[in-house]
C-alpha positions as CSV (number, residue, x, y, z in Angstrom):
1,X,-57.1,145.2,9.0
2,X,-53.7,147.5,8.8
3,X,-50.5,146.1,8.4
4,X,-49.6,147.5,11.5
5,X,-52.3,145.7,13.2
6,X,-51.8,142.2,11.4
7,X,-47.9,142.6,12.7
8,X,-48.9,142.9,16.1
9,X,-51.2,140.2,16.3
10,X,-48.2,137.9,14.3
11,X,-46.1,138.8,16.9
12,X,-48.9,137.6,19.9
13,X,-49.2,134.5,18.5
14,X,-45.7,134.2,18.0
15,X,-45.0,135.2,21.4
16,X,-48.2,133.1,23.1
17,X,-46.6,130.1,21.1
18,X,-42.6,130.4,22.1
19,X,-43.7,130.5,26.0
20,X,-46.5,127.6,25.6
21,X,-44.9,124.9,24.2
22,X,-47.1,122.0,25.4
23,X,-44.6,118.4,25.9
24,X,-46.7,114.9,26.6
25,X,-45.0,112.1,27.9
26,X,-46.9,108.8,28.1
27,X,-44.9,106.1,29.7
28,X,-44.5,102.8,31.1
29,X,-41.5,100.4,32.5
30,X,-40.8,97.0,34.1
31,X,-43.8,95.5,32.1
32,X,-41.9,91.9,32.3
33,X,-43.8,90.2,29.6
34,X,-46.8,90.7,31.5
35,X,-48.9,90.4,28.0
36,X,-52.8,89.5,29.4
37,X,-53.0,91.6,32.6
38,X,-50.7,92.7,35.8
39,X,-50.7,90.7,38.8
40,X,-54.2,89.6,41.1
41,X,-56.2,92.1,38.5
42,X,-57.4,90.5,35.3
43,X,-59.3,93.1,34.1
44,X,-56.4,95.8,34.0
45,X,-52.8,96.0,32.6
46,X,-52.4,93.7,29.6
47,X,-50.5,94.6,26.1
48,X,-54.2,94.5,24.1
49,X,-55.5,97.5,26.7
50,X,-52.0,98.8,26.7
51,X,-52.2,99.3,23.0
52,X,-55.6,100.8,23.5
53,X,-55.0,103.5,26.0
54,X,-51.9,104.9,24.5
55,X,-53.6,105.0,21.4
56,X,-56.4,107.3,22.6
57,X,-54.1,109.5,24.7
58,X,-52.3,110.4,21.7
59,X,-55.3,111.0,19.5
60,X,-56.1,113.4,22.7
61,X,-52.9,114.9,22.5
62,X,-53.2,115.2,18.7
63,X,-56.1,116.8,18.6
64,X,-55.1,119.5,21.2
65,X,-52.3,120.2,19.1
66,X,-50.0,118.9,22.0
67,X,-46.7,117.1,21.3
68,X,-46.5,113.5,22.6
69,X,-43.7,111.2,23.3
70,X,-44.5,107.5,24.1
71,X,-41.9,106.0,26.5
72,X,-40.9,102.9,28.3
73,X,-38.2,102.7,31.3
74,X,-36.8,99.4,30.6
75,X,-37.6,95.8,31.8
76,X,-40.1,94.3,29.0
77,X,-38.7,91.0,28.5
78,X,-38.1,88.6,31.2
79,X,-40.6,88.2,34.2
80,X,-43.5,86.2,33.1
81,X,-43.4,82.5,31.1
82,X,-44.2,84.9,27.4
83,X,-41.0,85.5,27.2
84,X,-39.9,82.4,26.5
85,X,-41.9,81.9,22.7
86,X,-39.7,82.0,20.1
87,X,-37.1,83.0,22.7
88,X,-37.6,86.6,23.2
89,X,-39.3,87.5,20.2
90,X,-42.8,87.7,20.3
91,X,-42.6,89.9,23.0
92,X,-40.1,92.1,21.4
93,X,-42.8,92.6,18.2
94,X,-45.1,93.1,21.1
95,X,-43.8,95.6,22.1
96,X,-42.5,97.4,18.7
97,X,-46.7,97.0,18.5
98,X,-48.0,99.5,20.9
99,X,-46.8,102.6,20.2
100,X,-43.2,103.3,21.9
101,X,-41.0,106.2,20.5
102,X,-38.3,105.0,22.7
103,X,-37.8,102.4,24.9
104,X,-34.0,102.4,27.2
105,X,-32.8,98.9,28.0
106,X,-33.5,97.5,31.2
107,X,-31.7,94.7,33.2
108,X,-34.1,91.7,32.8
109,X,-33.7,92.4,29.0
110,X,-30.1,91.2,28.6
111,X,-30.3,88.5,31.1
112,X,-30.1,86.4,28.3
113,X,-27.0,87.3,26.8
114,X,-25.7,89.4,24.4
115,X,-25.7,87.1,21.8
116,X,-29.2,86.2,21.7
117,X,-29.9,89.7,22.1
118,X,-27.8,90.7,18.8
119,X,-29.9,87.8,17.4
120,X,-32.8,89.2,18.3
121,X,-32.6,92.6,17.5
122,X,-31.1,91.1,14.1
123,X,-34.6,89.1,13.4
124,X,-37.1,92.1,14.8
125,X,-35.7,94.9,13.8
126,X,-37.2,97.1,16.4
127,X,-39.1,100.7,14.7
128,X,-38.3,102.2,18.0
129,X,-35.7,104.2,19.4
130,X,-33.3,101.9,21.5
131,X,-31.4,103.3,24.3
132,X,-28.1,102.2,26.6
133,X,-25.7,105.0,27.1
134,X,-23.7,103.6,29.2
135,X,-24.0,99.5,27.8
136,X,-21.3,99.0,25.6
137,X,-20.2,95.8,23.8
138,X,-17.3,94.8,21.0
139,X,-18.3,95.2,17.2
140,X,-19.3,91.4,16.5
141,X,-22.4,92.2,18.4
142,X,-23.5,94.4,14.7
143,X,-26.9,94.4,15.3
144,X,-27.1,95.9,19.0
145,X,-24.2,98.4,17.5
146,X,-26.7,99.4,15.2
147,X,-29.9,99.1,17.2
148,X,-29.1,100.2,20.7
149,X,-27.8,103.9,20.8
150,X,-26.9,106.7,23.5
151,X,-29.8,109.0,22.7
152,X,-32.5,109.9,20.4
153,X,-33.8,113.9,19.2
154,X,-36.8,115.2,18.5
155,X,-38.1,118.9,17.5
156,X,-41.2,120.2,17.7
157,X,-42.0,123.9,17.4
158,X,-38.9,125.1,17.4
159,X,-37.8,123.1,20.5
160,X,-35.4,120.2,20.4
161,X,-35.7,118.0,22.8
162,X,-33.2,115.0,23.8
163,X,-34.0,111.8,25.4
164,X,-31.1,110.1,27.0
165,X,-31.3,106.5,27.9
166,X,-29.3,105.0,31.4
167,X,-29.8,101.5,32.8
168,X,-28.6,100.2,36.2
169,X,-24.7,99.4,36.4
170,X,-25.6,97.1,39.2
171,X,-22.9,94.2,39.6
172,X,-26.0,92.0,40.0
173,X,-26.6,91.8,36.5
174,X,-24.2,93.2,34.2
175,X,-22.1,90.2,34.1
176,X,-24.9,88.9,31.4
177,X,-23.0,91.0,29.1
178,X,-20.5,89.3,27.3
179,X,-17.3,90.7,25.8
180,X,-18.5,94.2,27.1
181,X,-20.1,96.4,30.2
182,X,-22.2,99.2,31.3
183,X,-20.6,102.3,32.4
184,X,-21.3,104.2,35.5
185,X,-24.4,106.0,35.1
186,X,-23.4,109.4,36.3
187,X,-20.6,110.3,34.5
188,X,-21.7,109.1,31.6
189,X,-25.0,111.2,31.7
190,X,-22.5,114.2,32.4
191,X,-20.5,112.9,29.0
192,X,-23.9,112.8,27.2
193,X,-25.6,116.1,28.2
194,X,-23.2,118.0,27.5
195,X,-22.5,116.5,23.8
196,X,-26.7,117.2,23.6
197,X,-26.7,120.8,25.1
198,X,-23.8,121.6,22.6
199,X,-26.2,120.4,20.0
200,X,-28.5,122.9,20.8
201,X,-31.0,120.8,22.5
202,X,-33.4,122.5,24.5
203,X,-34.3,119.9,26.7
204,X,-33.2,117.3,28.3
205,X,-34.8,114.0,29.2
206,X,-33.2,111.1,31.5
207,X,-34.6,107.9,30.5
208,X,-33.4,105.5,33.1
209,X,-33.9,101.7,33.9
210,X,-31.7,102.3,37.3
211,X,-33.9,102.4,40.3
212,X,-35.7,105.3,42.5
213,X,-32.6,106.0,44.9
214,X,-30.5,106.0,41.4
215,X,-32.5,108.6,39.7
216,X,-32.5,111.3,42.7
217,X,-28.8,111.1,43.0
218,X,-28.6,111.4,39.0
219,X,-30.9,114.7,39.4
220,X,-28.3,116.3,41.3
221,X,-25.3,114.9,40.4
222,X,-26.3,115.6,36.4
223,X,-27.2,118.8,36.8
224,X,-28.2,119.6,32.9
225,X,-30.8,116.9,32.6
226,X,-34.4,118.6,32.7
227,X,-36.6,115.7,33.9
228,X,-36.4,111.9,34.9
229,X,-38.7,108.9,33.6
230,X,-37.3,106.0,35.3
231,X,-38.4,102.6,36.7
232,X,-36.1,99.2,37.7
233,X,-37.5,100.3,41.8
234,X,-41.0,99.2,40.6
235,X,-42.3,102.5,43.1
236,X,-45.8,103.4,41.9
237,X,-45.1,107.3,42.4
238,X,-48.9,108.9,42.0
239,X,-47.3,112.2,42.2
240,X,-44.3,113.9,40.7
241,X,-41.1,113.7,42.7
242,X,-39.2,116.3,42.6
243,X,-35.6,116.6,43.7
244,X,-33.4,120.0,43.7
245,X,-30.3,119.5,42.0
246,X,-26.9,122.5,43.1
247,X,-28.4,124.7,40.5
248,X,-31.6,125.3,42.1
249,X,-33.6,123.6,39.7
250,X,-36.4,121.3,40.8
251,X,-36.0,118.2,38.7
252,X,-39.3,116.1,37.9
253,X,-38.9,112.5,38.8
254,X,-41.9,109.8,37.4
255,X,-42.1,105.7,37.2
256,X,-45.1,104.0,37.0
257,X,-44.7,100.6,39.3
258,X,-44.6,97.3,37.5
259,X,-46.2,94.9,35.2
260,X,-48.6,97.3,33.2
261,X,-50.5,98.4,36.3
262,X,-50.3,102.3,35.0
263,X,-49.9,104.5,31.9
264,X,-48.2,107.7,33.2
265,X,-49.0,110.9,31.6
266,X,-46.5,113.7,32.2
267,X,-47.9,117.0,30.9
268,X,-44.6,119.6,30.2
269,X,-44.7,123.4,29.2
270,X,-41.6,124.4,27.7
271,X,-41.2,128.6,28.2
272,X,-39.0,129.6,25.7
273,X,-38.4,133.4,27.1
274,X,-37.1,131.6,30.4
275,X,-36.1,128.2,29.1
276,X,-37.7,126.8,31.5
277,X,-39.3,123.9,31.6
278,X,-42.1,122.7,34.3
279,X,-44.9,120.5,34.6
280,X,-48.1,121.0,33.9
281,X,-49.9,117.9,35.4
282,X,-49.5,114.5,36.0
283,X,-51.4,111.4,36.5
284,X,-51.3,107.5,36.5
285,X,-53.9,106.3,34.3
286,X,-55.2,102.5,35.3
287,X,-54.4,100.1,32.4
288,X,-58.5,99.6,31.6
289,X,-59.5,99.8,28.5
290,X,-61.6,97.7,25.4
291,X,-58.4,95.5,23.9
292,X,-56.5,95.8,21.1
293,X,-57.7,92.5,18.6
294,X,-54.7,92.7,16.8
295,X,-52.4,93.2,19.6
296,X,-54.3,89.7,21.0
297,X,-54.1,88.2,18.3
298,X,-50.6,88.2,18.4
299,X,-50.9,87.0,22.3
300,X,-51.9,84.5,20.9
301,X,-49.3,83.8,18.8
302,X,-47.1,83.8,21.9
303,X,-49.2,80.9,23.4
304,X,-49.3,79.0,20.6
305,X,-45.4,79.6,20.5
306,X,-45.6,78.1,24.0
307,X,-47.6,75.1,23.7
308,X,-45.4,74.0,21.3
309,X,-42.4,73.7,22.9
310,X,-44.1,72.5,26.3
311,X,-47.4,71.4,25.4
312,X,-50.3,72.8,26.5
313,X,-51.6,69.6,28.4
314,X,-48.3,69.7,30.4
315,X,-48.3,73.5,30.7
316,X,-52.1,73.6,31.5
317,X,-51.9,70.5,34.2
318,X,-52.9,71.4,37.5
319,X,-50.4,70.4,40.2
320,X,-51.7,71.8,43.5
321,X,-54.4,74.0,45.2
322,X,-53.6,78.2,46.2
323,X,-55.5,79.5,48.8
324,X,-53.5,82.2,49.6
325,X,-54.6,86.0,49.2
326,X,-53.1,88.8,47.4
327,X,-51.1,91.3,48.3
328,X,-54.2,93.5,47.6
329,X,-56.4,91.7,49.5
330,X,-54.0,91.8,52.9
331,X,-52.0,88.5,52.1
332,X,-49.2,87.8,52.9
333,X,-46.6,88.2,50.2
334,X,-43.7,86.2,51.8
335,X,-45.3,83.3,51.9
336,X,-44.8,82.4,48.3
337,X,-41.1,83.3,48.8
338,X,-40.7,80.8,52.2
339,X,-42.1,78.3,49.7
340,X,-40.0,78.4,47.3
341,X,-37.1,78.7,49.7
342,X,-38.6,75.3,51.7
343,X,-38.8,73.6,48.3
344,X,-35.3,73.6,47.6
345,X,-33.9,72.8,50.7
346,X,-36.1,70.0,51.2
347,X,-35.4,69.2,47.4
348,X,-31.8,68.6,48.0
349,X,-31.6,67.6,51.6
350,X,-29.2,70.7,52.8
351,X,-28.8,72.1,56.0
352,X,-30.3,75.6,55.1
353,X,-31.0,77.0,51.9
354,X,-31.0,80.8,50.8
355,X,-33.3,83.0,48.6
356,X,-33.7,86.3,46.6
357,X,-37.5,88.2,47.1
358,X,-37.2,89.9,43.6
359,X,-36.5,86.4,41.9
360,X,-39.8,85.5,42.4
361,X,-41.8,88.4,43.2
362,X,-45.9,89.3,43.8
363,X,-47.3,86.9,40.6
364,X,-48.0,83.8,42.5
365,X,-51.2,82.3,42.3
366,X,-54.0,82.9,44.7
367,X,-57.5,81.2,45.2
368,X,-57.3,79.1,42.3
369,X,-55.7,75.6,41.0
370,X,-52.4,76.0,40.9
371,X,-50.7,74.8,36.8
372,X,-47.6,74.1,35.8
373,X,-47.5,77.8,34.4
374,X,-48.6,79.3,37.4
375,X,-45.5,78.2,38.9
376,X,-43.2,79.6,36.3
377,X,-45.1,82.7,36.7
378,X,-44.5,82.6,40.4
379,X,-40.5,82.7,39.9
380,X,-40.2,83.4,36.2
381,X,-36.4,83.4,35.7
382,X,-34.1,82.2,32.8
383,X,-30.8,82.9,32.2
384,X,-29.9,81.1,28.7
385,X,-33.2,80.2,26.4
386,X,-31.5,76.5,25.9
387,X,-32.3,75.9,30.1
388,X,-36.2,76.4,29.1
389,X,-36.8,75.3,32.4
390,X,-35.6,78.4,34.3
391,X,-33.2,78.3,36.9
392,X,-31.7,75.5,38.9
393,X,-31.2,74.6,42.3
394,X,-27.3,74.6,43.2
395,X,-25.9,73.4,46.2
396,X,-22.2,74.0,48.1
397,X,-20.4,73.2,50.8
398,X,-19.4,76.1,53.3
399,X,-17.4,76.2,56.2
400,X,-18.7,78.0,58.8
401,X,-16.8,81.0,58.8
402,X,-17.7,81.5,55.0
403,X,-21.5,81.0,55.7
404,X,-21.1,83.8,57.9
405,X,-18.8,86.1,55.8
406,X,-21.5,85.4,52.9
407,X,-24.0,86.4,54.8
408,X,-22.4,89.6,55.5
409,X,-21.5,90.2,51.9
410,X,-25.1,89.7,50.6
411,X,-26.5,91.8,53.5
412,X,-24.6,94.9,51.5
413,X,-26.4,94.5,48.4
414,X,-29.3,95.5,50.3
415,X,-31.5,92.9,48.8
416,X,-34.2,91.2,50.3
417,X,-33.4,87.5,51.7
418,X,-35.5,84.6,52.6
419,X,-33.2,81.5,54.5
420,X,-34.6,78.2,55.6
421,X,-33.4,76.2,58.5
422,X,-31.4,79.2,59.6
423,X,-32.0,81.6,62.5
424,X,-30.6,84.8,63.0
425,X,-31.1,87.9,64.7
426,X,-31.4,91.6,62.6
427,X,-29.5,94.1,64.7
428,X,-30.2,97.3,62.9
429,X,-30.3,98.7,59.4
430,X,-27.7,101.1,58.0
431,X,-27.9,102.7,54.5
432,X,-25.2,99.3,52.7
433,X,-27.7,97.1,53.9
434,X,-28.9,95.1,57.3
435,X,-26.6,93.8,60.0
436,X,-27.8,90.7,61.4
437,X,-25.8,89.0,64.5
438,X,-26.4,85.4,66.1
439,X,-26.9,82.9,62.9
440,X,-28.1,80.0,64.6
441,X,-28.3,76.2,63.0
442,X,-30.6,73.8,65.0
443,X,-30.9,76.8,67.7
444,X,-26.6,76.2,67.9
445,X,-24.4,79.3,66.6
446,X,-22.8,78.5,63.7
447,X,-19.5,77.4,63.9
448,X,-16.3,77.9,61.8
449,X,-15.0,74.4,62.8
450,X,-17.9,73.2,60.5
451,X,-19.1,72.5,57.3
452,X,-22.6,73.3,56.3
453,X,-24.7,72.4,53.2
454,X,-26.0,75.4,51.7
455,X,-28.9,75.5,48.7
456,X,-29.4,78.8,46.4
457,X,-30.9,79.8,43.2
458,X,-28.8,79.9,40.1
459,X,-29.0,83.5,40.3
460,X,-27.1,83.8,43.5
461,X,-23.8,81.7,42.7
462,X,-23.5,82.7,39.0
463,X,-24.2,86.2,40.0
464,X,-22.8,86.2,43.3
465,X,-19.0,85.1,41.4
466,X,-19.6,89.0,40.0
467,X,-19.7,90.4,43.1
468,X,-16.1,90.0,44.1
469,X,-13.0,87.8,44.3
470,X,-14.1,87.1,47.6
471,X,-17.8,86.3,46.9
472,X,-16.6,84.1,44.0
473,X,-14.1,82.6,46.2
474,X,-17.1,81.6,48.2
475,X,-19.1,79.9,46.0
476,X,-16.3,78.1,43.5
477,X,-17.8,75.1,44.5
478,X,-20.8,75.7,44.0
479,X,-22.7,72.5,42.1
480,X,-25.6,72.2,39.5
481,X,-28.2,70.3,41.1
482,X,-29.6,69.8,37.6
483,X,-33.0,69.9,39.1
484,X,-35.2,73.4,37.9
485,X,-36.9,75.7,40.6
486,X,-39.8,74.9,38.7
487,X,-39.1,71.0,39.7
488,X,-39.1,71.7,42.9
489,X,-41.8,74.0,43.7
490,X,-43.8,70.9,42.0
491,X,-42.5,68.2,44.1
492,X,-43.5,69.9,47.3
493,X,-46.9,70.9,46.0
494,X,-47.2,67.1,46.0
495,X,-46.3,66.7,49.5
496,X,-48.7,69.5,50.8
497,X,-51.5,69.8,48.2
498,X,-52.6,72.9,49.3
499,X,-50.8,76.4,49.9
500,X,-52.5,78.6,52.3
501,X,-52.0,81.6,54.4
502,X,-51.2,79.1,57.6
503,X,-48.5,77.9,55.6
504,X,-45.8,79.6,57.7
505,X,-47.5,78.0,61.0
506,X,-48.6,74.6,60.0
507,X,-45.5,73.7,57.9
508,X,-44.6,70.5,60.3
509,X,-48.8,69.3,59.9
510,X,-49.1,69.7,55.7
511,X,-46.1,67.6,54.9
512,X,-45.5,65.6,57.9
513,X,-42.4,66.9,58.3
514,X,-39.7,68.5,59.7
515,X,-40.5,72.0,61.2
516,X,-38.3,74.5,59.2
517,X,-36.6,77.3,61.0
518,X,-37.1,80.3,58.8
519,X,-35.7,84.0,58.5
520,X,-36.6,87.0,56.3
521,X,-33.8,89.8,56.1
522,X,-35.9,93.0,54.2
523,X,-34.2,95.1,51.4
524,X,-33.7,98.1,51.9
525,X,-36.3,100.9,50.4
């Protein structure tokens, strides 16, 4: 072979190589300490397949000489009773377990504070990149100073890439950080890319715990970020969404659902001549695969974590009967959400009570015996780890005109609602949220020369005082009922021993009582 000829074929290769720059990106988000399987499927989802899956698909990826990124959106800590052994931990070595290059913070994983959080990240000592650009705290939180940073590189054939991590700066949550904040989540990416394209990356990677509606504003109004991985909407997208930001350039946006469902597999080329990147394929691959035995043996652990500071006879004790269906079966989802509603009102005797959808969620128990765990799992909240109990019940006082203005307040956060022994009327949607007209109390409008009892979740007062002054106005007096949700989904289990998709119509015949008037305000999508 002539020189000549071996320079041309160099220069081929070289050139075939600079424009073919193959990028995989596996990825996950709001697994929730979902560690044996997702919801209503117990052969699928799970940490053990987890492990398994992303294992293979980088062995795949390895042995097509392709570059692969493991990534999680945020969300792996509280939603499911696991995350309550050794408070927070095992599932944070869980998690450190299967894989993840980088992992950005999501809500439900500061919820409890940011000094258990320091704590933690003090004991595990995550191996993976941690990511909140825009959460910021005070030095005495050292460990999350040193664990949880704005972005992480990587370079790979000449190409460096940048993964930037976001999480929601919803008002909702944020007050769980103490003696700090989150920043808004555009103009810090628009701070952030531009310190990362001046540092000669190449591209550009959003990793964002903020929400579907979040991330295609973000596309456009961040304008140097090459693609999105979010989650925090739960939306199982089975295609790429792709959303063209004022440059012209079609921005790639991914999330995988909830609760381990889905592996997503991004497949990027990077074009070095154009520098331009686009994708290749994409698909959501069902969590299904042999388990991981050391990944379950550490489950394991979890449980054993749990049993002992419950017991397992008390955690394991059934309580009630489910005959309800899931949601993939055609049930009906807001059943389990006008339960836990009519347990608390009943529970402390108010005139109506409220309730959140996304407290609680899709993981209640259907055709089976319903345990003391189930119910956790079927509104698996906790602020502080000391209230191992989960939420409580609180209870106010409102005059009339306040139930009203509350109303209107909440209706703006756009969140779903569930009220008991309340009526109303829903008048028309509008992109803040859902108007609603005509709140009735014992079919009687309600009046501002009144005071009415009112029962919510923890979550709504505490929360709702970050709102606003006049939210927190609202709900100053706003008492502990000292009596967990967990309490009182129990006690009215006892009453009606069986759960059922007539529940809605039959209420008044199950428990011999009172007919409750219910309403259900959607969120909007």
């Amino acid at each position: 072979m002539t020189q000549k000829l071996l320079l041309v074929l160099l220069a081929t290769v070289f050139t075939f190589t600079a424009k073919a720059t193959k990028i995989q990106i596996l990825h996950t988000n709001d697994l929730h300490s979902h560690l044996d399987h997702t919801d209503h499927l117990e052969e699928q989802g799970g940490y053990a397949r987890l492990k398994t899956l992303i294992s293979s698909e980088k062995k795949k990826a390895s042995d097509a000489g392709v570059f692969n990124l493991t990534m999680d959106a945020g969300d792996f800590l509280e939603g499911n009773i696991y995350y309550l052994a050794d408070k927070g931990r095992k599932v944070f070595e869980l998690h450190d377990m299967i894989g993840f290059d980088v992992v950005t913070i999501g809500n439900h994983d500061y919820l409890m504070g940011t000094d258990d959080l320091d704590s933690i990240l003090g004991d595990v000592k995550p191996s993976f990149s941690f990511l909140g650009a825009n959460l910021f705290t005070t030095d005495r939180f050292q460990n999350i100073r040193e664990y949880l940073k704005p972005y992480t590189e990587y370079e790979y054939n000449g190409v460096k890439i940048a993964i930037l991590g976001l999480t929601t700066n919803d008002i909702l949550y944020k007050w769980r950080i103490n003696e700090g904040g989150i920043r808004d989540e555009y103009d810090t990416c628009k701070e952030y890319t531009e310190i990362l394209r001046e540092r000669g990356n190449d591209v550009i990677i959003a990793l964002t715990h903020m929400g579907l509606s979040k991330d295609k504003k973000l596309a456009k109004k961040c304008p140097e970020v090459d693609a999105i991985v979010g989650g925090h909407s739960h939306h199982i997208l089975e295609e790429v969404l792709y959303v063209e930001n004022k440059l012209g350039k079609n921005i790639p946006i991914v999330q995988t659902g909830f609760h381990g469902r889905f592996l997503g597999k991004l497949n990027l080329d990077w074009n070095a001549e154009d520098k331009k990147l686009s994708v290749d394929h994409y698909e959501l691959l069902p969590v299904i695969a042999e388990p991981d035995l050391e990944v379950l043996a550490k489950i394991e652990e979890a449980n054993e974590d749990l049993y002992e500071e419950y017991g397992e006879d008390w955690l394991q004790e059934v309580v009630g009967r489910s005959e309800l269906k899931s949601p993939l079966e055609g049930g009906n989802k807001h059943i389990w959400g006008h339960f836990i509603n009519d347990s608390m009102k009943e529970q402390t005797g108010v005139d109506f009570s409220i309730h959140v959808e996304p407290l609680s969620g899709l993981n209640y128990p259907t055709h089976s015996n319903i345990t003391r765990r189930d119910l956790y799992n079927g509104n698996p909240r906790t602020f502080e780890f000391d209230h191992k109990y989960g939420y409580n019940v609180y209870t106010a006082n409102l005059n009339g005109a306040l139930v009203k203005t509350l109303f209107k307040i909440v209706m703006r956060t756009g969140l779903p609602l569930y009220v008991s022994g309340i009526t109303f009327d829903v008048k028309r949607e509008t992109d803040k949220g859902y108007v609603i007209e005509n709140l009735r109390y014992k079919g009687e409008k309600i009046s501002s020369f009144r005071d009415y009892s009112v029962s919510f979740t923890e979550a709504i007062v505490r929360g709702g005082h970050s709102i606003s002054k006049l939210t927190k106005l609202i709900l100053k007096d706003g008492e502990d009922s000292g009596i967990s949700m967990w309490e009182t989904m129990e006690n009215k289990l006892e009453r009606i021993k069986i759960l059922d998709e007539n529940y809605l119509d039959d209420y008044g015949r199950k428990s011999n009582g009172e007919k409750i008037d219910r309403g259900y305000i959607p969120g909007i999508k």
